[in-house]
N, C-alpha and C positions, 0 to 999 in steps of 0.2 A: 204522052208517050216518052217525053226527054224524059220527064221525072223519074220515071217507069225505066228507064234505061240508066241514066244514073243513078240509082237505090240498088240496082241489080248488080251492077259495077262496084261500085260499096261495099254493100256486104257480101260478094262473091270474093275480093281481095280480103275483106277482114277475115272470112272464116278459111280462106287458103291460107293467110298467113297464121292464122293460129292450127292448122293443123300442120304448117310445116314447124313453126319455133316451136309449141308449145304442145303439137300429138294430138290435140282438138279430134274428137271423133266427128267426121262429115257424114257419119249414117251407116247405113249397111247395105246400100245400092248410088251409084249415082246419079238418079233421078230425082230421090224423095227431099234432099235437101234443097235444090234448084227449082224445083215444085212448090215448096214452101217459101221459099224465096221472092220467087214471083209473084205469088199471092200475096203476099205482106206487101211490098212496094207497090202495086195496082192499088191496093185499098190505103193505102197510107197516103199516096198522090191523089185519090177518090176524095179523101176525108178535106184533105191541105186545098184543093182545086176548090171543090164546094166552098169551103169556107170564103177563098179569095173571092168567089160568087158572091158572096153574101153579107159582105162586108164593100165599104163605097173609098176606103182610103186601106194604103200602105202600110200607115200605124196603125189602122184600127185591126188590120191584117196581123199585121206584127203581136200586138195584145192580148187579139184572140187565139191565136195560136201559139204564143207560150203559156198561156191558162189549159189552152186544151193538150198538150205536150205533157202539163204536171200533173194535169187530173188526170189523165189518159196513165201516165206512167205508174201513180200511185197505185190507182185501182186496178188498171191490167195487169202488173209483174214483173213490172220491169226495174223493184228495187230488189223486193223479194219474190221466190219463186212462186207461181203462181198456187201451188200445192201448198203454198205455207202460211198463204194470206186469209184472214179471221173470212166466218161464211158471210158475210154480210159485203165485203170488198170483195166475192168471188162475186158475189151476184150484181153486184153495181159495175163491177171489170167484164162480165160477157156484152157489156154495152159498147165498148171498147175494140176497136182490132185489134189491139196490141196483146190485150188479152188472150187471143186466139192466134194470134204469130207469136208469142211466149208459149204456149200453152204445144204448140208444135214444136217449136224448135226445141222444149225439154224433151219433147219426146223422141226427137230424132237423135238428137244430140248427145242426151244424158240418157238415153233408155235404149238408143241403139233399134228404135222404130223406124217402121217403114211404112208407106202409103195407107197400106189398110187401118195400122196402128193410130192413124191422125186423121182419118176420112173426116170426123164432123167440125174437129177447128178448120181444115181445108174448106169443106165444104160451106161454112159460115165465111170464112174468107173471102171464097169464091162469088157466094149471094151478095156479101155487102161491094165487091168490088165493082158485080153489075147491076145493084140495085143506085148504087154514089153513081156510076155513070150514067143511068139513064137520069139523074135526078140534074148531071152535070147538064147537060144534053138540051134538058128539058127548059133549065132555068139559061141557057146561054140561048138559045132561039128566044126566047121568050123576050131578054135584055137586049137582042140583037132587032124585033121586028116593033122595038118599043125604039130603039135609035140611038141604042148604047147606053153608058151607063150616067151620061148627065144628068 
C-alpha cells in the first residue's frame, strides 16, 4: 500500500508539474488520468512485491529487477511509443504492464481519451493488479506457515 501511495504521489506531481510548466494535457475529465494512475502503480508494486517474494537476498532483488525494468521498458514503450514499436515487441510488450500503462497514458494524454477510450489497457491493468496480489497473498502465507524465509 506505501508503494501504491508513493507511485501515486509521483506521478500525480510529475504530470501536475508538466501541465502547469509545460501545458501537458491531463485528459479531458478528471478522473480518467487518476484512474490510470492508480492502476499502473498497484500493478507496478504487484510485479516489484512478487519478485521481492521470489527472490532470498537484496542483490538478487536488486539484479532481478533492473533486468526486468529493461526488458519491461524495451518491450512495453517506454523508449518508443507503443504505436511505433515493430509487431513482434508489441506482442512480447502485452506481457508487460508497462505496456498497458504506456498504451493508456498515450491515449489519455496524447489523444485526449477518456475512460471508455482505454477500457481494455485498464481493464488488463486491473486483472493483472488482482491477479499479482492474490499470487502476493498466496506465496506470503505460504513463506509465513513454512517459518519465514530461512
Amino acid at each position: 500500500v506505501a508503494s501504491v501511495i508513493q507511485g501515486v504521489a509521483m506521478l500525480g506531481v510529475l504530470l501536475l508539474a508538466g501541465a502547469l510548466l509545460f501545458r501537458v494535457n491531463l485528459g479531458p475529465d478528471p478522473w480518467t488520468l487518476p484512474v490510470v494512475v492508480l492502476l499502473t502503480c498497484t500493478a507496478a508494486a504487484g510485479v516489484f512485491l512478487l519478485m521481492a517474494l521470489l527472490v532470498r537476498t537484496e542483490k538478487a532483488l536488486d539484479n532481478l529487477s533492473t533486468a526486468v525494468i529493461l526488458v519491461s521498458a524495451m518491450l512495453g514503450g517506454n523508449f518508443l511509443p507503443v504505436d511505433n514499436l515493430p509487431a513482434w515487441s508489441r506482442a512480447a510488450g502485452q506481457f508487460f504492464f508497462n505496456y498497458w500503462a504506456n498504451l493508456s497514458f498515450t491515449r489519455v494524454i496524447g489523444e485526449d481519451g477518456s475512460l471508455p477510450a482505454i477500457a481494455t489497457p485498464l481493464l488488463v491493468l486491473g486483472i493483472a493488479s488482482v491477479v499479482l496480489l492474490a499470487a502476493i497473498v498466496v506465496l506470503f502465507t505460504a513463506r509465513a506457515r513454512k517459518g519465514g524465509w530461512t
